[in-house]
mmJSON file of the N, C-alpha and C atoms, coordinates in Angstrom:
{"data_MODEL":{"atom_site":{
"group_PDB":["ATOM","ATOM","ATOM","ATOM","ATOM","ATOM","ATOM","ATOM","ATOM","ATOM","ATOM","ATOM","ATOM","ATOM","ATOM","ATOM","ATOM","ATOM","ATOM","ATOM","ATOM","ATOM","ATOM","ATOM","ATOM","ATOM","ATOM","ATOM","ATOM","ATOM","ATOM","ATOM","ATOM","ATOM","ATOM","ATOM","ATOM","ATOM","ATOM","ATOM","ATOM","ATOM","ATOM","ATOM","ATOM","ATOM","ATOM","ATOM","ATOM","ATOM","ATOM","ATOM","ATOM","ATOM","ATOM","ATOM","ATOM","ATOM","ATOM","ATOM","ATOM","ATOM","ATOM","ATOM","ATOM","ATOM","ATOM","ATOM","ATOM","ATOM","ATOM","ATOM","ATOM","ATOM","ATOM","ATOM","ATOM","ATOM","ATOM","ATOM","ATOM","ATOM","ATOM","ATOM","ATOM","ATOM","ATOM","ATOM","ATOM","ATOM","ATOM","ATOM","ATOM","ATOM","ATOM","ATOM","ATOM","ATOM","ATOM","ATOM","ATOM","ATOM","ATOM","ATOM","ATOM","ATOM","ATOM","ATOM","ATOM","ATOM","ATOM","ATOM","ATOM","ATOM","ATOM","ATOM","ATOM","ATOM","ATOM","ATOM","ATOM","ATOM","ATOM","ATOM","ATOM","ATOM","ATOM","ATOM","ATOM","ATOM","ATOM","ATOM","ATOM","ATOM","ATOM","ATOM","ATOM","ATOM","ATOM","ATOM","ATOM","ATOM","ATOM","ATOM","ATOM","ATOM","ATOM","ATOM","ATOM","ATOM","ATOM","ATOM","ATOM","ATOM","ATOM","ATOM","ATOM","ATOM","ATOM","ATOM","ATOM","ATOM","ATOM","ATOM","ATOM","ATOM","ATOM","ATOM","ATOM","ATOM","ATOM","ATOM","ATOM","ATOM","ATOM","ATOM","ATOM","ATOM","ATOM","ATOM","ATOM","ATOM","ATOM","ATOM","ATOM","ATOM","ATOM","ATOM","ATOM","ATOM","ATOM","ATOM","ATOM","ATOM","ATOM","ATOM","ATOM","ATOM","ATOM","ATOM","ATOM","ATOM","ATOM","ATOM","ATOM","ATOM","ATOM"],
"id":[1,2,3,4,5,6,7,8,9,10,11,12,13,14,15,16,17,18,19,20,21,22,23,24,25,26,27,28,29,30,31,32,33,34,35,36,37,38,39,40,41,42,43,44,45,46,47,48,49,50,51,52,53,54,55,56,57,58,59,60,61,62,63,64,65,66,67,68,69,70,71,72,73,74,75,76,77,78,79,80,81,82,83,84,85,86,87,88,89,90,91,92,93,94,95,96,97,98,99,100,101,102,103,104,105,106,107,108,109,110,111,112,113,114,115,116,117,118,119,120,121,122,123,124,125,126,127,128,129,130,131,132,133,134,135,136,137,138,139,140,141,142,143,144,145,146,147,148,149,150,151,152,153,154,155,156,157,158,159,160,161,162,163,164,165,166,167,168,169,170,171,172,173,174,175,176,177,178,179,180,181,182,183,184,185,186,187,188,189,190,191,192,193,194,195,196,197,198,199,200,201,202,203,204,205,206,207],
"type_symbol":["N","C","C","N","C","C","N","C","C","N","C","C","N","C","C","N","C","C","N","C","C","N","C","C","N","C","C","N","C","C","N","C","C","N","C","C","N","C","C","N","C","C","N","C","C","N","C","C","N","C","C","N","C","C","N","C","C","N","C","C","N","C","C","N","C","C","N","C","C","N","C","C","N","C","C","N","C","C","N","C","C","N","C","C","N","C","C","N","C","C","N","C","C","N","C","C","N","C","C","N","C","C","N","C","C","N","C","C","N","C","C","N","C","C","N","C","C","N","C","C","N","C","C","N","C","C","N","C","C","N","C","C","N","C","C","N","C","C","N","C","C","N","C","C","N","C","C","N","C","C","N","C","C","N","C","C","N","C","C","N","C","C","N","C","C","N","C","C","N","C","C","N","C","C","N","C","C","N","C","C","N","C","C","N","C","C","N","C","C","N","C","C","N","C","C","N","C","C","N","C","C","N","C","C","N","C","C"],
"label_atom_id":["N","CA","C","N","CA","C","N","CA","C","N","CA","C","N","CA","C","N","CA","C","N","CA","C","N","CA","C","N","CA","C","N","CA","C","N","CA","C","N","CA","C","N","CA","C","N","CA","C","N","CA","C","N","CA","C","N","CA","C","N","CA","C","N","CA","C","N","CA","C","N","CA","C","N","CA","C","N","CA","C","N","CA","C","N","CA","C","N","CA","C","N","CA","C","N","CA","C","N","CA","C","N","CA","C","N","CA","C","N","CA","C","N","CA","C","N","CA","C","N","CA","C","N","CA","C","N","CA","C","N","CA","C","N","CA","C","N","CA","C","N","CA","C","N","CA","C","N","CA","C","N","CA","C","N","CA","C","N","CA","C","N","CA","C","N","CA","C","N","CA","C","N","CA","C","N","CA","C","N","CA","C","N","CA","C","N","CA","C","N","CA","C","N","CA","C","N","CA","C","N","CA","C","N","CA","C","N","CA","C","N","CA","C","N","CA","C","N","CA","C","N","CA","C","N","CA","C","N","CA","C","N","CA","C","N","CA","C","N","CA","C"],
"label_alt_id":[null,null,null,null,null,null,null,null,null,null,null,null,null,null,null,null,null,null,null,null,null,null,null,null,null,null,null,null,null,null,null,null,null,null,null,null,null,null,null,null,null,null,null,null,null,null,null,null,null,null,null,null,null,null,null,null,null,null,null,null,null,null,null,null,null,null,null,null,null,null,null,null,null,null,null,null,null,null,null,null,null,null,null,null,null,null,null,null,null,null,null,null,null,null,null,null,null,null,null,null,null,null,null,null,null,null,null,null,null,null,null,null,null,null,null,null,null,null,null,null,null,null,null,null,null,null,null,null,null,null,null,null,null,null,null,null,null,null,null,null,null,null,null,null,null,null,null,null,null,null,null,null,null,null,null,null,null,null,null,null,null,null,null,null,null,null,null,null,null,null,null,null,null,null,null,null,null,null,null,null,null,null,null,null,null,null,null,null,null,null,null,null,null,null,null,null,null,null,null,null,null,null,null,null,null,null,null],
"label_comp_id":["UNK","UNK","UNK","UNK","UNK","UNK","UNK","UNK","UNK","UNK","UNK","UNK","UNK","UNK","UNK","UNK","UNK","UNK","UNK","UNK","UNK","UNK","UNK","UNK","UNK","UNK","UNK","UNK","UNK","UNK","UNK","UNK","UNK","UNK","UNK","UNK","UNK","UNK","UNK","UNK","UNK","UNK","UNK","UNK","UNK","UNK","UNK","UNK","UNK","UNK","UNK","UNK","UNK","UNK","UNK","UNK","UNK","UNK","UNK","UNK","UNK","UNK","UNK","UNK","UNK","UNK","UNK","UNK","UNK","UNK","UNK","UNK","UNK","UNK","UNK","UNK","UNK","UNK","UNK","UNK","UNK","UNK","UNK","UNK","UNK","UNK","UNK","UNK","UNK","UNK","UNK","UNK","UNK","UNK","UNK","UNK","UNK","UNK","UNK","UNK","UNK","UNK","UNK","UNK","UNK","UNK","UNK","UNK","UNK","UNK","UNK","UNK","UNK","UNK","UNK","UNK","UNK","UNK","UNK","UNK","UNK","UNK","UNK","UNK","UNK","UNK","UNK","UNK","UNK","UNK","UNK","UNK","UNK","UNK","UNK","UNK","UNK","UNK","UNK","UNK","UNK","UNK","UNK","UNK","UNK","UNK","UNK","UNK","UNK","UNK","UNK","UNK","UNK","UNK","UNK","UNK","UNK","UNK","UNK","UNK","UNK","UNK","UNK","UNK","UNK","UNK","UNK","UNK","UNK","UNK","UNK","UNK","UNK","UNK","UNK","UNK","UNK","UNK","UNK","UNK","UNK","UNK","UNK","UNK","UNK","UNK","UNK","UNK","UNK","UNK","UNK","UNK","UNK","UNK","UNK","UNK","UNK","UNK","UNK","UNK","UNK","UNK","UNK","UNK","UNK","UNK","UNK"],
"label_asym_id":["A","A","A","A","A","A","A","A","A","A","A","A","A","A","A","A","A","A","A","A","A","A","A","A","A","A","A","A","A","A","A","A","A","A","A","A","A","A","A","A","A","A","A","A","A","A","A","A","A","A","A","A","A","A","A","A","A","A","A","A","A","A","A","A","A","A","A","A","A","A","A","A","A","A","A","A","A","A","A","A","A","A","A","A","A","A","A","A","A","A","A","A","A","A","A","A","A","A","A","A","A","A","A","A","A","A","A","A","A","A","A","A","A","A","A","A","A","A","A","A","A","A","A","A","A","A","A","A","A","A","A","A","A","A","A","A","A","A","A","A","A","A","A","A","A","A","A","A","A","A","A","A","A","A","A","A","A","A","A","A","A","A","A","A","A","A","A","A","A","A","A","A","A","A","A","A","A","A","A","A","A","A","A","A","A","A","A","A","A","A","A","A","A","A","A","A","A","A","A","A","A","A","A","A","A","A","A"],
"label_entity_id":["1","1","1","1","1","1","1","1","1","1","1","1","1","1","1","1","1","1","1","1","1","1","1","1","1","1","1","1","1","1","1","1","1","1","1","1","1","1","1","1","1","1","1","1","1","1","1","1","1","1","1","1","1","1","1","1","1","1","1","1","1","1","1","1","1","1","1","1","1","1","1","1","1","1","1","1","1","1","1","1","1","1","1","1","1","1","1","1","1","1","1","1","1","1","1","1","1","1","1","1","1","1","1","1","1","1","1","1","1","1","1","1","1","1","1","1","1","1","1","1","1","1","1","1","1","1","1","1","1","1","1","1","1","1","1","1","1","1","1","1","1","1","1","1","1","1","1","1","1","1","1","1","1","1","1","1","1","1","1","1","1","1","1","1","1","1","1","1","1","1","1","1","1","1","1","1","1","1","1","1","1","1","1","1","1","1","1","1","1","1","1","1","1","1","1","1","1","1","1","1","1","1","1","1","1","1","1"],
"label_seq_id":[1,1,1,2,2,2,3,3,3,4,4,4,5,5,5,6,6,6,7,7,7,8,8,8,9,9,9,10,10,10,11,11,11,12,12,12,13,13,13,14,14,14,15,15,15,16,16,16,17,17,17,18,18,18,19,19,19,20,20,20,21,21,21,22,22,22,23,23,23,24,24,24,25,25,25,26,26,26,27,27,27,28,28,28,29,29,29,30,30,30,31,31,31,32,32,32,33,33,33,34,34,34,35,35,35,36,36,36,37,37,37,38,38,38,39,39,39,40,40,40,41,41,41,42,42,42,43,43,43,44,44,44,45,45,45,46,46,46,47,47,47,48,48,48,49,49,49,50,50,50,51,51,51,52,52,52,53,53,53,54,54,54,55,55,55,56,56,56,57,57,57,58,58,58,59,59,59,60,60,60,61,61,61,62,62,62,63,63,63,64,64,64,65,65,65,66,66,66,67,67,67,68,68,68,69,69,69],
"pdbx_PDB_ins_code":[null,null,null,null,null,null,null,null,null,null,null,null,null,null,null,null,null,null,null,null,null,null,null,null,null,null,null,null,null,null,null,null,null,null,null,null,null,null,null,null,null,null,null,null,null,null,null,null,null,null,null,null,null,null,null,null,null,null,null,null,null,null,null,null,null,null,null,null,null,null,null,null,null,null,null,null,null,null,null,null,null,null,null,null,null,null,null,null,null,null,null,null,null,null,null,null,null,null,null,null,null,null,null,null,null,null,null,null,null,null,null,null,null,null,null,null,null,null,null,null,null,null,null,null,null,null,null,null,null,null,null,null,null,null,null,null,null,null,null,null,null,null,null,null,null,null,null,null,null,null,null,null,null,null,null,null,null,null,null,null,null,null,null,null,null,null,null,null,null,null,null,null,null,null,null,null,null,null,null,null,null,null,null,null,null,null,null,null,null,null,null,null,null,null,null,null,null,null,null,null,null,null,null,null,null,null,null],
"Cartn_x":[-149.044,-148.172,-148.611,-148.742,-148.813,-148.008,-148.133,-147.117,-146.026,-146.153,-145.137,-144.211,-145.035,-144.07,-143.203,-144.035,-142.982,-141.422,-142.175,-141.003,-140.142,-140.214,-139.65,-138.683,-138.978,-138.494,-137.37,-138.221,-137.403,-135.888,-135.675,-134.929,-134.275,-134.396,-133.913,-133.951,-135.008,-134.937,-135.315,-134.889,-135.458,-136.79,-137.773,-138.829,-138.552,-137.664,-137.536,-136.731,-135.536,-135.219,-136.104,-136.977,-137.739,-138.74,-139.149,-140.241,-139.248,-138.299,-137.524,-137.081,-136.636,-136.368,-137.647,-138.472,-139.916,-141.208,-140.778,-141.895,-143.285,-143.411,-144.316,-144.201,-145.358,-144.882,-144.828,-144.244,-143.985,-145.25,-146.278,-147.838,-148.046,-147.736,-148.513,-147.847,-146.677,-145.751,-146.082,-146.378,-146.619,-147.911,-148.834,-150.056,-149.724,-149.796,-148.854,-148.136,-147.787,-146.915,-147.311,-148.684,-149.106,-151.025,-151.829,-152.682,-152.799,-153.958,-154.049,-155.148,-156.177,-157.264,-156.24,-155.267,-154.461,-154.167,-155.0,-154.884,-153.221,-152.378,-150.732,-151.258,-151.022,-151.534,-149.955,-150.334,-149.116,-147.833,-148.774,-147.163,-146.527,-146.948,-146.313,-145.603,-145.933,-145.314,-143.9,-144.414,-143.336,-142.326,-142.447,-141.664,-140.967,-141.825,-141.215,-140.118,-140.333,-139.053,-138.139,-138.179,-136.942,-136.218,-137.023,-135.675,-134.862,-135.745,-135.176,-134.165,-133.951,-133.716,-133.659,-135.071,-135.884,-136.387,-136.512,-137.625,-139.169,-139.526,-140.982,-142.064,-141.745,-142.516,-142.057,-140.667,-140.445,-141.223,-141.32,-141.636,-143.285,-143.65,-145.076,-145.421,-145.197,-145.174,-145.031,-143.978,-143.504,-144.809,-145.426,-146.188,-147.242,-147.991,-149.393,-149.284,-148.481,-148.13,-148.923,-150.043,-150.894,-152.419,-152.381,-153.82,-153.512,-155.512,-155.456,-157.022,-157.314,-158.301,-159.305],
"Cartn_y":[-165.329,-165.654,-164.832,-165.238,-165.102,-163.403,-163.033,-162.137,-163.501,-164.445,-165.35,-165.906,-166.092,-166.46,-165.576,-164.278,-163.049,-162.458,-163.037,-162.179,-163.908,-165.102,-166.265,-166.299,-165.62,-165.777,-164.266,-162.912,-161.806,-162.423,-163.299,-164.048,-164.842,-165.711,-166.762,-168.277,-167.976,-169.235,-170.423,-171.552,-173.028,-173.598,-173.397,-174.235,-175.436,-176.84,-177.626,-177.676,-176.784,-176.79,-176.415,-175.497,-174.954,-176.146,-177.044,-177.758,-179.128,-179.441,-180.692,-179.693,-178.435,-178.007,-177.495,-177.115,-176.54,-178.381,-178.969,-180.191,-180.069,-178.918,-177.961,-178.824,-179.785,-180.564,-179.723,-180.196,-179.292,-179.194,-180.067,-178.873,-178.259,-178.302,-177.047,-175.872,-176.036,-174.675,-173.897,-175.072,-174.596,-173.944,-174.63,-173.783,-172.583,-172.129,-171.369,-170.096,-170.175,-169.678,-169.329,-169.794,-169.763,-169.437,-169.792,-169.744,-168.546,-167.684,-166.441,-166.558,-167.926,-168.382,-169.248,-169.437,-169.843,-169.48,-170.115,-169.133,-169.143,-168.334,-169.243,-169.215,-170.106,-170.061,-169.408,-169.224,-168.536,-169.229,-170.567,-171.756,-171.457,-171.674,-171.604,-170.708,-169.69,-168.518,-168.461,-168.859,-169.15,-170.188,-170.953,-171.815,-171.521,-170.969,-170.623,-169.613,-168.802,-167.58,-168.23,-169.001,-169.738,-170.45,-171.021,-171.779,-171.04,-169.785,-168.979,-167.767,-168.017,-167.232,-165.479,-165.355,-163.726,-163.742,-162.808,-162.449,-162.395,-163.404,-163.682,-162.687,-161.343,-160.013,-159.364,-159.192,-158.551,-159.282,-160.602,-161.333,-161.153,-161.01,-160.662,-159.198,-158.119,-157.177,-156.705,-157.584,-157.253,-158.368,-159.186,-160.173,-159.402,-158.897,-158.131,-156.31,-156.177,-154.583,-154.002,-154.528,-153.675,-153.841,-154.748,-154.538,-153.47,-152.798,-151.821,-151.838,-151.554,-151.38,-150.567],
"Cartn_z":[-130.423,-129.319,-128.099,-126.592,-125.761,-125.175,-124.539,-123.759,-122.863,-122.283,-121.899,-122.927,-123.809,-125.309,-126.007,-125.824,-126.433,-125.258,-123.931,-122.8,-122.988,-123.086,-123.196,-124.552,-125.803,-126.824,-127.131,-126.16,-126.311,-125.556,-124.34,-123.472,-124.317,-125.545,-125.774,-124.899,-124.188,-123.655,-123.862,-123.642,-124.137,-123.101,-124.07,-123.668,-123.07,-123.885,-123.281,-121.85,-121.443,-120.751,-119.071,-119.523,-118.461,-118.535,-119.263,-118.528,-117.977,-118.454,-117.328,-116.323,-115.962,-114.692,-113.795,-114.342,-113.358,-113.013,-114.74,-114.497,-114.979,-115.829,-116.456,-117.589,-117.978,-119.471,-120.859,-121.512,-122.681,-123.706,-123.845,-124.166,-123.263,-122.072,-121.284,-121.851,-121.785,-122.17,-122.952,-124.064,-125.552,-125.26,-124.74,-124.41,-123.606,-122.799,-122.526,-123.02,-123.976,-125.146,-126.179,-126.843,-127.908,-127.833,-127.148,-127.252,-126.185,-126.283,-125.204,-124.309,-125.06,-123.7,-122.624,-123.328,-121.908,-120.589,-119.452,-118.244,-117.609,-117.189,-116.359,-115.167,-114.315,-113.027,-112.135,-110.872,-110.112,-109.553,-109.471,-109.42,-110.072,-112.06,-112.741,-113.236,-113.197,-113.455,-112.006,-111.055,-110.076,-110.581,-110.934,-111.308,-112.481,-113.336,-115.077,-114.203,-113.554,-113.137,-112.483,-111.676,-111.34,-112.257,-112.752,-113.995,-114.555,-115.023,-115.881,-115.118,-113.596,-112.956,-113.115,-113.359,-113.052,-111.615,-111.321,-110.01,-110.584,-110.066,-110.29,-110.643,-109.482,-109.65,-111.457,-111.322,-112.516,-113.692,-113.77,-114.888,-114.948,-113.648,-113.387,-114.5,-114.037,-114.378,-115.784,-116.112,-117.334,-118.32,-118.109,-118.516,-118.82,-117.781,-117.517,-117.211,-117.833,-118.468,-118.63,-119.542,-120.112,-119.444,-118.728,-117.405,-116.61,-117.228,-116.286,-115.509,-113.898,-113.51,-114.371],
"occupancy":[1.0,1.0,1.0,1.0,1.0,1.0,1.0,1.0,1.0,1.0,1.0,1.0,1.0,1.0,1.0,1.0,1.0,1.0,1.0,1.0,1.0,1.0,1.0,1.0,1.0,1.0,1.0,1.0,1.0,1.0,1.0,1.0,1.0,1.0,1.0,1.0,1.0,1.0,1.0,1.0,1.0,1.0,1.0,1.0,1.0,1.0,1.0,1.0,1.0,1.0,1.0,1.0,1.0,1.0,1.0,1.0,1.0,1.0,1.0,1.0,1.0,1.0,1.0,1.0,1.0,1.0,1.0,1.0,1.0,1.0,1.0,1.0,1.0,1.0,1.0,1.0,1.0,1.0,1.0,1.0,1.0,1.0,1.0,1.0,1.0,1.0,1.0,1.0,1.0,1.0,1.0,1.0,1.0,1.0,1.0,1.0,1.0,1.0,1.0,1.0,1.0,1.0,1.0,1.0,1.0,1.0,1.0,1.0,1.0,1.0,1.0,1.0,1.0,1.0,1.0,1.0,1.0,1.0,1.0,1.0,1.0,1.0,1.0,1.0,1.0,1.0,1.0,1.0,1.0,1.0,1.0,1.0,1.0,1.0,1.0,1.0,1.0,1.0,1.0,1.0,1.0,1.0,1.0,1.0,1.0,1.0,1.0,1.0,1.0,1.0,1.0,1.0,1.0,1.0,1.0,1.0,1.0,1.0,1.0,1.0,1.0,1.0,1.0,1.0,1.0,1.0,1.0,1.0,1.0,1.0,1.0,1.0,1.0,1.0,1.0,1.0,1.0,1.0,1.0,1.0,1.0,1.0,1.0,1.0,1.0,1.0,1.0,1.0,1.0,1.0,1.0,1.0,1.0,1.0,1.0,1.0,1.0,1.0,1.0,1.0,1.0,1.0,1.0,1.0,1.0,1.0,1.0],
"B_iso_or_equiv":[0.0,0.0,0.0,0.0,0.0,0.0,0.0,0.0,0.0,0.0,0.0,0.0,0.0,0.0,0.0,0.0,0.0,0.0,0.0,0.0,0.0,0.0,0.0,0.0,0.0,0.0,0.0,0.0,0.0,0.0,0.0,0.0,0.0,0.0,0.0,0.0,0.0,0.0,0.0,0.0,0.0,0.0,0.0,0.0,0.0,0.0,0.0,0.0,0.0,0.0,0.0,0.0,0.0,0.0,0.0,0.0,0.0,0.0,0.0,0.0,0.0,0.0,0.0,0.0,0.0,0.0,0.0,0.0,0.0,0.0,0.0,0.0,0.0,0.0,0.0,0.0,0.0,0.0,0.0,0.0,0.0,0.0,0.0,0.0,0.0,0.0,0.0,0.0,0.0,0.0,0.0,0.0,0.0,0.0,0.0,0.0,0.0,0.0,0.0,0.0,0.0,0.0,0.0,0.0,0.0,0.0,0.0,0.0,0.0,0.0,0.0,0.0,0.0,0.0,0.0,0.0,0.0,0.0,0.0,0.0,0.0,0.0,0.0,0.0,0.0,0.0,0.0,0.0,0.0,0.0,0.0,0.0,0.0,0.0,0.0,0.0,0.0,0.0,0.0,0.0,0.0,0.0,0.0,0.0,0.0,0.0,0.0,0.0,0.0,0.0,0.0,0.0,0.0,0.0,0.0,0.0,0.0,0.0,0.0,0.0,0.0,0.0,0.0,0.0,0.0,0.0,0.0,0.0,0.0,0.0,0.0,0.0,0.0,0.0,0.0,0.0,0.0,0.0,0.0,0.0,0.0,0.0,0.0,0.0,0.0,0.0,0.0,0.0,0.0,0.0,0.0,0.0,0.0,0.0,0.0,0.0,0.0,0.0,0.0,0.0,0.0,0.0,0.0,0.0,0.0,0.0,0.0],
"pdbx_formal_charge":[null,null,null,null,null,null,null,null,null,null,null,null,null,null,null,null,null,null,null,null,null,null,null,null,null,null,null,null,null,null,null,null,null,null,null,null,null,null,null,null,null,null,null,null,null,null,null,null,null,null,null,null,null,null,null,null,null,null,null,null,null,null,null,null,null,null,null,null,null,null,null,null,null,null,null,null,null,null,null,null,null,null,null,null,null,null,null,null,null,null,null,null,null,null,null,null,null,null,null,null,null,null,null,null,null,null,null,null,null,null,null,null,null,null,null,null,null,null,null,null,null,null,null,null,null,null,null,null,null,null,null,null,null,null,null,null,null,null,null,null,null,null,null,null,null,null,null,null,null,null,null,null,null,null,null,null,null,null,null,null,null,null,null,null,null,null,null,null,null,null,null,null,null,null,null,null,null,null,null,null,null,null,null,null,null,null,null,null,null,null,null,null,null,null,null,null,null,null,null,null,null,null,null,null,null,null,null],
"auth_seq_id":[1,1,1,2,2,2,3,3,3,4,4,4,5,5,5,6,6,6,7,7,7,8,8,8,9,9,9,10,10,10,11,11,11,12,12,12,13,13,13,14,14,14,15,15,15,16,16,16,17,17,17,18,18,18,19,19,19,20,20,20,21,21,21,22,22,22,23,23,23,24,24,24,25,25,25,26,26,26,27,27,27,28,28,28,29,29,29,30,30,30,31,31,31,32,32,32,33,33,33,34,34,34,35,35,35,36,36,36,37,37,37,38,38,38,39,39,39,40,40,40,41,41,41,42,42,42,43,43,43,44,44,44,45,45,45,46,46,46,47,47,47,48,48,48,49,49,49,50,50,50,51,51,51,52,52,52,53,53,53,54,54,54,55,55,55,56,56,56,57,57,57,58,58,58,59,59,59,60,60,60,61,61,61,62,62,62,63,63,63,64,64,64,65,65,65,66,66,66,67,67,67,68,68,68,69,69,69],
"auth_comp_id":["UNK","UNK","UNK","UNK","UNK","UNK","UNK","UNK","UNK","UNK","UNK","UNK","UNK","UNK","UNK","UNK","UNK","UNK","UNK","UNK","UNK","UNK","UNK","UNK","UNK","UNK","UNK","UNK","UNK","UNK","UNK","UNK","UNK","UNK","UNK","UNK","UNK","UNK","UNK","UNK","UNK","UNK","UNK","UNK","UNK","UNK","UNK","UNK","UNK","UNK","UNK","UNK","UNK","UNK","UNK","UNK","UNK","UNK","UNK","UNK","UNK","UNK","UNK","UNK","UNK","UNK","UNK","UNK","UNK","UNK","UNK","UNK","UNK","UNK","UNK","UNK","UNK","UNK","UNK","UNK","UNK","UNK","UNK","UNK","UNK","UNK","UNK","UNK","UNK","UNK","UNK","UNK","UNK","UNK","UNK","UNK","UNK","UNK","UNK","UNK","UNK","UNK","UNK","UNK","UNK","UNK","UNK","UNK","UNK","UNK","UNK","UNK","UNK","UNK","UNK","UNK","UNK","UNK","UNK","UNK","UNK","UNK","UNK","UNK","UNK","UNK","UNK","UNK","UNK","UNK","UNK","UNK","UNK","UNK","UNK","UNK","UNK","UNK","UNK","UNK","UNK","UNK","UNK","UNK","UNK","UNK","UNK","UNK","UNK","UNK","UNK","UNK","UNK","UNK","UNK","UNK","UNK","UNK","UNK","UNK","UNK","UNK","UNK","UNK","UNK","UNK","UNK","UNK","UNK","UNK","UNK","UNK","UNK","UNK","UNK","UNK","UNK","UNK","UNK","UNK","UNK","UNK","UNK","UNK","UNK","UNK","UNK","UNK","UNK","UNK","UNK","UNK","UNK","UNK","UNK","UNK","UNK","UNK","UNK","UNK","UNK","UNK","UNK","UNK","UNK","UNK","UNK"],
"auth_asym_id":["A","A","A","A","A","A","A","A","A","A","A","A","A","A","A","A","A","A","A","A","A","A","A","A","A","A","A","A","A","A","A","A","A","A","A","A","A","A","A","A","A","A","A","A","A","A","A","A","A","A","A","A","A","A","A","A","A","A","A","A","A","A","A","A","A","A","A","A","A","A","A","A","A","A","A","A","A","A","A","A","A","A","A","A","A","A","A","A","A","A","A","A","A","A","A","A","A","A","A","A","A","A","A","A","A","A","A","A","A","A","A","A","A","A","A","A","A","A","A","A","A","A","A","A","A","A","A","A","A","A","A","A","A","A","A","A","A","A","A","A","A","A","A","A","A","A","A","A","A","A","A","A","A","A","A","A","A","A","A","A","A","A","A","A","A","A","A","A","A","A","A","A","A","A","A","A","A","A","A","A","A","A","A","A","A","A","A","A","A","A","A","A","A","A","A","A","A","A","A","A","A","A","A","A","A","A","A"],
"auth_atom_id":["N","CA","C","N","CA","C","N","CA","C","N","CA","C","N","CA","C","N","CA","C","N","CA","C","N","CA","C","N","CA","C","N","CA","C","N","CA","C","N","CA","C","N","CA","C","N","CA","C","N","CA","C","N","CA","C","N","CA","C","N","CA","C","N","CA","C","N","CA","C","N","CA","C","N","CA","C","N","CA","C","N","CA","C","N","CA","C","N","CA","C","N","CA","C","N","CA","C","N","CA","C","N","CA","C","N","CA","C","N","CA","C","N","CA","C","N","CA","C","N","CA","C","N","CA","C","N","CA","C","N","CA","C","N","CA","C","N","CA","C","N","CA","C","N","CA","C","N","CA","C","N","CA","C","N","CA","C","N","CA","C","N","CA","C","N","CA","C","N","CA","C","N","CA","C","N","CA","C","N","CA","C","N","CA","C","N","CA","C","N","CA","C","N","CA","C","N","CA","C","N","CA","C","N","CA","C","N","CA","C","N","CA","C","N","CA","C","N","CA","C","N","CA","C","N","CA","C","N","CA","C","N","CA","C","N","CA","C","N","CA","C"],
"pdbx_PDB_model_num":[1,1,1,1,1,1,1,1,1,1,1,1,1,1,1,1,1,1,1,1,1,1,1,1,1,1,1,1,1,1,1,1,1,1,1,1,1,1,1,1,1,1,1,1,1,1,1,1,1,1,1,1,1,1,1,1,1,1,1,1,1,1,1,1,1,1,1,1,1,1,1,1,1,1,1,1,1,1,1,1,1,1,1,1,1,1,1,1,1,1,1,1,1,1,1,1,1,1,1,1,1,1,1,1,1,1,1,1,1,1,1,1,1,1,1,1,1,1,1,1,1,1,1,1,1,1,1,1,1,1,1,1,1,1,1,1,1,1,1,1,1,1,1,1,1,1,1,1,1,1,1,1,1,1,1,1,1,1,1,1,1,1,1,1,1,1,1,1,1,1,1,1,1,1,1,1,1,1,1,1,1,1,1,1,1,1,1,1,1,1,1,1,1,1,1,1,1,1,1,1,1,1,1,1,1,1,1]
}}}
């Protein structure tokens, strides 16, 4: 599982719900969520935080924690 899948599932949140509110189809999600060659692009991650109403940065941060220069 992803770091989006683990901060999405630590949340309880519904996959399906976030892809009829963002428009993000639900394999992408799943891709997304599950595979780690999965790139998220910044829309999406913009969009995944609004549905889920986070602040985009926090969800940022908390996602890519462990990148370091």
């Amino acid at each position: 599982m992803t770091e989006l899948g683990e901060y999405l599932a630590k949340r309880s949140i519904n996959k399906s719900e976030v892809s009829r509110k963002t428009g993000i189809s639900k394999p992408r999600l799943s891709e997304l969520t599950l595979k780690e060659s999965a790139h998220l692009r910044a829309k999406e991650l913009y969009l995944i935080s609004l549905a889920i109403g986070a602040d985009p940065c926090d969800v940022l941060k908390e996602i890519y924690a462990g990148l370091e220069l």
